[in-house]
Each structure stands twice: as C-alpha cells, then as structure tokens.
C-alpha positions in Angstrom: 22.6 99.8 51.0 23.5 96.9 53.0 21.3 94.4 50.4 22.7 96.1 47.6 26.9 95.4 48.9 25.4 91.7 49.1 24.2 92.0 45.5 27.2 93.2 44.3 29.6 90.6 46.4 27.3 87.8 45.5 27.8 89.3 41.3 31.7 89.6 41.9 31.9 86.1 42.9 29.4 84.4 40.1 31.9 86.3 38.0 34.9 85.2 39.6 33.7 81.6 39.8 32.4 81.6 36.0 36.1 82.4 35.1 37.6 79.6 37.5 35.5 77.3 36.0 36.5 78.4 32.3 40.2 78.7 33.0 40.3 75.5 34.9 38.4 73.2 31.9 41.0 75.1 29.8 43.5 74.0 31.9 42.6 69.9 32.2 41.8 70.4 28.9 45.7 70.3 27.9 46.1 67.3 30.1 46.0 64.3 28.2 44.3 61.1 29.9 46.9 57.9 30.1 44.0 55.9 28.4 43.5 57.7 25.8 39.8 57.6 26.0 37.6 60.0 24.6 34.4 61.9 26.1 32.8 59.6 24.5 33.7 56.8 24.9 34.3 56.8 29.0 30.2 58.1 29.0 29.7 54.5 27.1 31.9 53.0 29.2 30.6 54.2 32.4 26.7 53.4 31.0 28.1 50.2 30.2 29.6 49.4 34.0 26.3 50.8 35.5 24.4 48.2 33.1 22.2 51.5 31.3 21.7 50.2 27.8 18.5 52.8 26.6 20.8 55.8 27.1 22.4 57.7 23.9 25.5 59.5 23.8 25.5 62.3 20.9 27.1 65.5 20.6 26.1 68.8 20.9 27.1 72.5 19.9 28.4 74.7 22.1 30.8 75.5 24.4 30.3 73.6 27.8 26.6 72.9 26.8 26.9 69.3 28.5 23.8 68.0 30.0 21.6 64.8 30.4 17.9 64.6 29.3 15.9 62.6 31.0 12.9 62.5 28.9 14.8 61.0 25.7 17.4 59.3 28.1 20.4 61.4 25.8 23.7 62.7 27.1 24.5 65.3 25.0 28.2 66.2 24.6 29.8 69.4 23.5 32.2 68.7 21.0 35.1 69.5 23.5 34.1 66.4 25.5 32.8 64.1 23.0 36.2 64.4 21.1 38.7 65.2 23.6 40.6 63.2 25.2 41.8 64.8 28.1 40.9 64.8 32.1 38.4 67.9 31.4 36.9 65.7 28.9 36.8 62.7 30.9 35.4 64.5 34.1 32.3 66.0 32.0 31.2 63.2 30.3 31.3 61.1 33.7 29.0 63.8 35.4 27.0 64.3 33.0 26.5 59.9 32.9 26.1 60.2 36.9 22.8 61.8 36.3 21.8 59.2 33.5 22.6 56.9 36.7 20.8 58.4 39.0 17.8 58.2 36.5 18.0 54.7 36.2 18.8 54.1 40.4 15.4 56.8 40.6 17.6 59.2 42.6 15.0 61.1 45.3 16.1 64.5 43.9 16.8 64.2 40.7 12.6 62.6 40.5 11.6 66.1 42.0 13.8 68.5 40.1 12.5 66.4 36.8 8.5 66.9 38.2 9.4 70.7 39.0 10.3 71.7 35.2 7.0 72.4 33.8 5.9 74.5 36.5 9.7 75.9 36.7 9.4 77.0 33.3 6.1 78.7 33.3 7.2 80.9 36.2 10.5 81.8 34.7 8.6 82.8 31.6 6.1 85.2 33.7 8.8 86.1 36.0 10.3 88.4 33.9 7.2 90.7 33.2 5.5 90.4 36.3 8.9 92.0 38.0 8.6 94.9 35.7 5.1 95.4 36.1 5.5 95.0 40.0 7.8 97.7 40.8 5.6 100.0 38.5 2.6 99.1 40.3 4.0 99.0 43.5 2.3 101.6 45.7 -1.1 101.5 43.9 -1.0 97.0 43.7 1.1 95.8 45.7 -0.5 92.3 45.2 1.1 91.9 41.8 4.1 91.8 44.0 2.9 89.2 45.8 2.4 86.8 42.8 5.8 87.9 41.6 7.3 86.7 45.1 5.5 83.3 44.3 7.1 82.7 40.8 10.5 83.9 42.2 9.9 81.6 45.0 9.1 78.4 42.7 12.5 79.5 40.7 14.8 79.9 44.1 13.6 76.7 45.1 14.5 75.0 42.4 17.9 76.1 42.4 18.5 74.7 45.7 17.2 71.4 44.9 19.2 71.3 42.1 22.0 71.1 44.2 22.0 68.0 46.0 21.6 66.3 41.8 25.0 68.3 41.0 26.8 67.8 43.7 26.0 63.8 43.8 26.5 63.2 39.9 30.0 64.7 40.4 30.5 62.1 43.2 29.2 59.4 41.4 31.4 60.1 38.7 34.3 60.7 40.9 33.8 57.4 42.3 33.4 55.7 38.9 36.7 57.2 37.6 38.6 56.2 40.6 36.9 52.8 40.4 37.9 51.9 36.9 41.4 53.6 36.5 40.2 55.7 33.6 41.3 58.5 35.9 43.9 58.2 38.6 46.7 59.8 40.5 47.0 63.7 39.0 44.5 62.5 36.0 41.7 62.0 39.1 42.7 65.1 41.3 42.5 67.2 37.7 38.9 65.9 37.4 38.0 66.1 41.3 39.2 70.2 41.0 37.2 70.5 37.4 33.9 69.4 38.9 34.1 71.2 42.6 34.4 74.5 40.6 31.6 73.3 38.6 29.8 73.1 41.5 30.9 76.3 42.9 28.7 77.9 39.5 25.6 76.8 41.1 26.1 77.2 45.4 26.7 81.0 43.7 23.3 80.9 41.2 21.3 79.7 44.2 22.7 82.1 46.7 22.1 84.8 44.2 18.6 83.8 43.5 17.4 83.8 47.2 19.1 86.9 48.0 16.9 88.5 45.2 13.9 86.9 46.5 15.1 88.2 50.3 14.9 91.8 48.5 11.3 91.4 46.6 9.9 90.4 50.3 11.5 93.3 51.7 9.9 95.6 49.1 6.6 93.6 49.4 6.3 94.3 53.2 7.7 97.9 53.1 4.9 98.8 50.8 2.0 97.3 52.5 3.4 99.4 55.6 
C-alpha cells in the first residue's frame, strides 16, 4: 500500500509538473524579447560566441520537440523556437546549444550518457515484454525477473545521469544569456523560471523510474522467499 501511495504521489506530480512546464512556455511565449531575436538566430549566435562552426540549426515538427544530436552535430528546433521570438524561445534554443557546447568542451557526462544509448535503447525495447512475461512467470521463473530488474536498472540509471547534462546545459545557457544581453532583467528571470521547470520534468522521470525499480526488487525478493 505504502509503495503504491508513492506511485501515485510520484504520478500526481509528473502530471502537475508536465502542466507547469506547458503553461509556463505558454506563458514566456507571449513575452517578446527587447532584441528581437529569433530561436534561431540566438542558437547561431550562441554557437558563434562559443566558436562551434560544424553545428546546424534546423527546425523540427512538434510541439517542444527541441533537442541536440550529437552524432550529426544538429540542433533541431520546433517551430515555436526556431520562429519565435520571445523569452520561451530564446531560453530553449540556448539549452538546447549548451549541450552542442558541452559536446565540443567533451562534457564528462554528457560523453557517458552519449556511450549509454545503444545499450539504453536495447533494454528499453526488451523492457517492455520482459515485464509482462515476468509477473506471469513469477512463481514458477522468478529469474526472468531478475533479467527484467537488469534492463530496468540500465534505464533508471540513465535517467539519473541524464541529469547532471540538463541541469548544466540550462546553466550554461543561463550564463550565456546573461553574458551577452540577449536576455536580461525580467527577459532573464522569464528564461531562468522556463528552464528550472524544465528541469523539474526530469528530477520527476528519474524519481519515478527508481521507485519502479525499488518495487520489481521487492517483488523479486518476495518470490524467492
């Protein structure tokens, strides 16, 4: 009972925090920056100031789809950033160029999260049937739990580590925007709120994740008893 009240907290916040982070892009999406830059064009500004010359900026489709890939070198905009020109805009692109930066500065974590992926994405794919096929199977093969533990493991851990890359891309950016005026006063607070709640979406994925893999060890251990 106890785990399941932590499930259900943990599931009320991701919600509530999901919203936040919807409502308050929304809401710095309305507020215009004093340059008059574009997503855009403060990502090539910012790659520009950090001397990162191999790096594309393109847009994407979506809504909040922003990301950077480090195996083309692309930041990919959603059409909300790369067009707008607002302090939601402005915040986003610079986040998303603060992991193209720590690419190029071979940021400690970001090197590990990038070297996790393959594996990452091979145990998310098993994940999902060896969870089913656990909880059938758990009296009479308990082991399958076991290897389902081990892919839920490899996926909780990379959640945490992902972390640490979030939280210091936001800085970086934070820094950068403060640094060159493209955002200041309000305009940098706006951006500063945008990208903590941001944040917030993945402290609450992680927590969620290990909380789950709490449970599956719990199970494990209760049927080998």
């Amino acid at each position: 009972m106890f785990y399941f009240i932590i499930v259900i907290g943990l599931s009320v916040v991701g919600f509530f925090i999901s919203n936040k982070l919807k409502s308050k892009f929304q809401k710095y999406s309305r507020i215009g920056l004093r340059s008059g830059m574009s997503g855009r064009e403060v990502a090539e500004s910012m790659l520009r100031h950090y001397g990162i010359s191999d790096v594309k900026v393109v847009m994407g489709r979506g809504f909040l789809t922003d990301h950077y890939n480090p195996v083309n070198k692309t930041v990919t905009l959603s059409p909300e950033v790369y067009q707008g020109r607002s302090v939601a805009a402005a915040a986003v692109a610079a986040h998303e160029c603060g992991h193209a930066v720590q690419h190029a500065r071979a940021y400690a974590w970001l090197k590990l999260r990038s070297a996790l992926v393959p594996i990452v994405n091979v145990a998310a794919m098993a994940q999902q049937w060896l969870l089913l096929a656990a909880f059938m199977l758990l009296q009479s093969f308990p082991q399958l739990m076991l290897i389902a533990i081990v892919t839920f493991a490899i996926t909780t851990l990379f959640s945490f580590i992902t972390l640490p890359v979030e939280f210091d891309a936001s800085r970086r950016a934070l820094v950068w925007l403060d640094e060159s005026g493209v955002a200041y006063g309000s305009e940098y607070s706006g951006a500063k709120d945008a990208l903590w709640w941001a944040a917030m979406t993945y402290v609450s994925a992680a927590l969620s994740s290990l909380v789950m893999l709490l449970y599956l060890v719990l199970r494990y251990m209760g049927a080998r008893d």
